[in-house]
LOGULUM-266786 format. One record per residue (C-alpha): residue in three letters; x negated, z, y negated. Coordinates in pm, whole numbers, plus 50000, padded with zeros to 5 digits. Example, Ala and Ser with C-alpha at 12.3 -4.5 7.8 and 13.67 -1.06 7.14 Angstrom:
# LOGULUM-266786
ALA487705078050450SER486335071450106
//
This chain:
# LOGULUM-266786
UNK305029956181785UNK304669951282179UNK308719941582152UNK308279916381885UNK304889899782020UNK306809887282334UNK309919877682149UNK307559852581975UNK306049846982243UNK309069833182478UNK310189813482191UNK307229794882147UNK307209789582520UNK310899776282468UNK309809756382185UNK306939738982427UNK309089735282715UNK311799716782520UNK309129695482311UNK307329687282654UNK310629677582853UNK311999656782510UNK308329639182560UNK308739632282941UNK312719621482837UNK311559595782636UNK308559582282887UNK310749575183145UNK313499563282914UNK310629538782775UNK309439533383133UNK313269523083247UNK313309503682938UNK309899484282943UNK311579451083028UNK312859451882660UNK308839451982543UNK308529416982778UNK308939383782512UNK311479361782686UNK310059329482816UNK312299299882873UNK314579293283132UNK313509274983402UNK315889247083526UNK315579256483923UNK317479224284006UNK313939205983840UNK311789225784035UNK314089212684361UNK313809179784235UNK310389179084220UNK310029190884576UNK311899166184693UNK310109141084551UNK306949151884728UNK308909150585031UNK309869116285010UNK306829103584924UNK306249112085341UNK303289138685472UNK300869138585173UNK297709132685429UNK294369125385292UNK293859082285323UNK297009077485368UNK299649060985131UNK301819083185079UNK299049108484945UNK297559079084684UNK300679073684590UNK302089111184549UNK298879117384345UNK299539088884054UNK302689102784042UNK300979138983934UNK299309120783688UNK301379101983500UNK303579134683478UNK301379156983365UNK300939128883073UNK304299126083023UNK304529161882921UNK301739158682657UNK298709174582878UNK295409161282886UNK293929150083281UNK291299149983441UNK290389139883804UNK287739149284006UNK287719123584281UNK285179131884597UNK284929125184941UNK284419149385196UNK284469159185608UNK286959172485819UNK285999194186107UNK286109167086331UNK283889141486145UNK286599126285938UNK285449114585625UNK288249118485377UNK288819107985011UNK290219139684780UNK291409142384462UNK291699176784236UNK294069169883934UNK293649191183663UNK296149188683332UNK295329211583037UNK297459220482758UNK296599235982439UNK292329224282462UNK291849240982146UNK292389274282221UNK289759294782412UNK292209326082590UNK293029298882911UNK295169307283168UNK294859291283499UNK297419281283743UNK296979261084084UNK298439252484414UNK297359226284667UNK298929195384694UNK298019177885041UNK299829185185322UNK298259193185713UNK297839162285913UNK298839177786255UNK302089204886334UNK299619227686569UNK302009255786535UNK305449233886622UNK306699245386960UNK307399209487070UNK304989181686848UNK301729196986785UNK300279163986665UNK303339155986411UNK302719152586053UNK304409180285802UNK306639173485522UNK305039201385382UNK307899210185156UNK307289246585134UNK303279242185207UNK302169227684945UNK305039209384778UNK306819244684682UNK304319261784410UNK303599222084288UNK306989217184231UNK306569251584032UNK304009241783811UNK305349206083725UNK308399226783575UNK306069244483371UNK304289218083264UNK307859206483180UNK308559228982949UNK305359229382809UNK305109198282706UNK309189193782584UNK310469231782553UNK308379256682387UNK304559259382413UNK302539291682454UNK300229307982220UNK297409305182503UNK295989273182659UNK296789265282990UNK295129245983284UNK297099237983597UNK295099223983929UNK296339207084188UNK293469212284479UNK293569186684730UNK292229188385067UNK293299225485103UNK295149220885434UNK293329203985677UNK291329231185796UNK290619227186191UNK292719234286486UNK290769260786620UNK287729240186808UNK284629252186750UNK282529223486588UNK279829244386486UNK278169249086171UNK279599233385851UNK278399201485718UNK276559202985385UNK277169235985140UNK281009241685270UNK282389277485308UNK285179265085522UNK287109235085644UNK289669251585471UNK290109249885083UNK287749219385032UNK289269207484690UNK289109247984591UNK285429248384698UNK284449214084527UNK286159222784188UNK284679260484208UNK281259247584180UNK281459218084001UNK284329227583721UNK285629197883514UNK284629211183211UNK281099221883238UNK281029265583204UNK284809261883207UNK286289297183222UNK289619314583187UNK290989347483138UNK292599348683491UNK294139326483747UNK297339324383942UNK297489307584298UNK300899298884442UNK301379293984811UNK304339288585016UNK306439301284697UNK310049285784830UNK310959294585127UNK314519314285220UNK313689355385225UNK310139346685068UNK308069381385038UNK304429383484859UNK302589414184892UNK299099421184736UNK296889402584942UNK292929424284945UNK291099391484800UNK292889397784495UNK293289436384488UNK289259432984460UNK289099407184231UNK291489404284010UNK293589439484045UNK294449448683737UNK296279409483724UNK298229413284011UNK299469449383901UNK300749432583587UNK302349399883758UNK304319423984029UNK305519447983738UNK306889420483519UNK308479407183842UNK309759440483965UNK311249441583575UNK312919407983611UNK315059424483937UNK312639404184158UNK311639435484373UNK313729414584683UNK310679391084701UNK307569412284501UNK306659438484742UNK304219464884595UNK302489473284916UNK299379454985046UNK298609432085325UNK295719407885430UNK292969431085327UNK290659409585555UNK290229371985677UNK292479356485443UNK291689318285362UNK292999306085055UNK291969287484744UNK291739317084469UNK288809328584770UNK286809304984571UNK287909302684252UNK286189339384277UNK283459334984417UNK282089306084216UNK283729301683942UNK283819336483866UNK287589338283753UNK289579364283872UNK292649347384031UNK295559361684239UNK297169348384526UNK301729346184518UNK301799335784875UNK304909340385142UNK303769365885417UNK306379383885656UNK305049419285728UNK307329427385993UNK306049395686202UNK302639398486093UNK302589360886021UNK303709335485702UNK307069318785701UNK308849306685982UNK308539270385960UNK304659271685882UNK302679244886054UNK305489234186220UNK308169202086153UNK310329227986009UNK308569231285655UNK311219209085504UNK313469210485275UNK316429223885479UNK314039261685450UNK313429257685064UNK315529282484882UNK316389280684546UNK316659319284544UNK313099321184619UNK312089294284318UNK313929309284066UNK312279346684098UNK308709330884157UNK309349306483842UNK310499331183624UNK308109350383667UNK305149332783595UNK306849319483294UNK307289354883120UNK304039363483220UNK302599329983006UNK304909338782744UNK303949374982752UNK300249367382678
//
């Protein structure tokens, strides 16, 4: 009887042991696999996203008052109505940190009104008025083709193919924040005029607080920042690990899926004193928003040319586009 009770006995531990190891087979075979789960979004058309770049270059440094940033900001608009969406501008002026008083404009084009799951995308579109971190001409104006002009250029291509490709089953708002980039130069002026956070971010903080569409909400938001550059890394950044963490797990998996893994780095940086316009879009508006911004770990710093004359379009990589484009577009698609 003893015999026979652990004869049965091994073979139902054989039995488990097989069952559990065909389970665990077929988990990581599904895990290896999971890109085939992901909907395929459309292609994106890199050489448009270029193209658009450039064409915020030429317009000259997109500076609040000047020309080049009026003009550069009727061009938004009559794109984003060329590709079907609907616009709104919030036009306000505001201060600088040295007493300027500047005229902004936040450009908001929404697809899709009807439905209620939104999706919210954003970048800034004014460039810094003074090179403070160029070696030789602090005072120069940028081209800002990396700062700024990089995750636009992004989001006009998906507003492209929006509005001409293949639409989404979700709505989707895309902001361009102005006034994001003028900031200070590290003088201390004191306490900030009227309700501002920061010198930093002031379209961000405006539109935060006073959304276009009154109790306007979505079910997350994406920031891109510096999203062209050549070797381009984004790491979770803490302002979004605490906000919106569950988002940024899901935007660095699909990427890491895609074979993106050169530029998505699943580690963390920035877990304090980081300045950027999802900040707010958290703390007012009460969306949960993740930053895909450029950081170098190993210097401890953002891209090469930032602040500096060299933030043109010889350092935009098309490399760098395609991986950041392609993956916000599955993850649109994917929703």
């Amino acid at each position: 009887m003893m015999v026979r009770h652990r004869l049965t006995f091994y073979l139902l531990l054989a039995l488990f042991c097989s069952v559990l190891a065909c389970s665990e087979s077929k988990n990581s075979e599904n895990k290896k696999g999971s890109l085939k789960t992901l909907i395929s979004a459309p292609a994106l058309n890199v050489d448009s996203v270029y193209s658009f770049i450039q064409k915020q270059v030429d317009f000259g440094p997109r500076v609040p008052n000047s020309q080049a940033h009026k003009a550069a900001g009727e061009w938004f608009e009559e794109k984003f109505r060329s590709y079907g969406a609907k616009v709104y501008l919030q036009e306000f002026e505001e201060y600088t940190y040295s007493g300027i008083k500047i005229e902004l404009k936040n450009i908001i084009a929404s697809f899709n009104p009807e439905k209620k799951k939104r999706l919210l995308l954003a970048a800034h579109w004014d460039t810094r008025p003074f090179a403070d971190s160029d070696p030789e001409d602090k005072k120069a104006p940028l081209d800002g083709a990396n700062d700024g002009a990089s995750g636009v250029g992004v989001l006009l291509e998906v507003a492209r193919i929006i509005g001409s490709v293949q639409n989404p089953d979700v709505g989707i708002d895309i902001i361009l924040f102005d006034g994001e980039d003028w900031g200070d130069a590290g003088e201390d002026f004191g306490r900030m005029k009227g309700d501002k956070d920061s010198w930093w971010c002031l379209g961000s903080q405006y539109w935060s607080k006073k959304t276009h569409i009154p109790n306007y909400t979505a079910y997350y938001g994406v920031l891109l920042d510096m999203v062209g550059a050549k070797d381009a890394t984004f790491y979770y950044d803490g302002v979004s690990q605490e906000n919106a963490g569950r988002i940024l797990t899901q935007v660095w998996d699909i990427a890491n899926e895609l074979g993106h893994q050169k530029y998505f780095k699943q580690e963390s940086v920035l877990q304090n004193g980081l300045i950027d316009d999802h900040v707010y879009v958290n703390k007012y508006a009460r969306i949960p928003m993740i930053d895909i911004m450029d950081y170098r770990k190993a210097q401890n710093s953002f891209f090469p040319g930032h602040h500096t004359t060299q933030d043109n379009m010889e350092g935009i990589s098309k490399a760098t586009l395609q991986a950041v484009g392609e993956t916000l577009l599955t993850v649109i698609f994917n929703e």
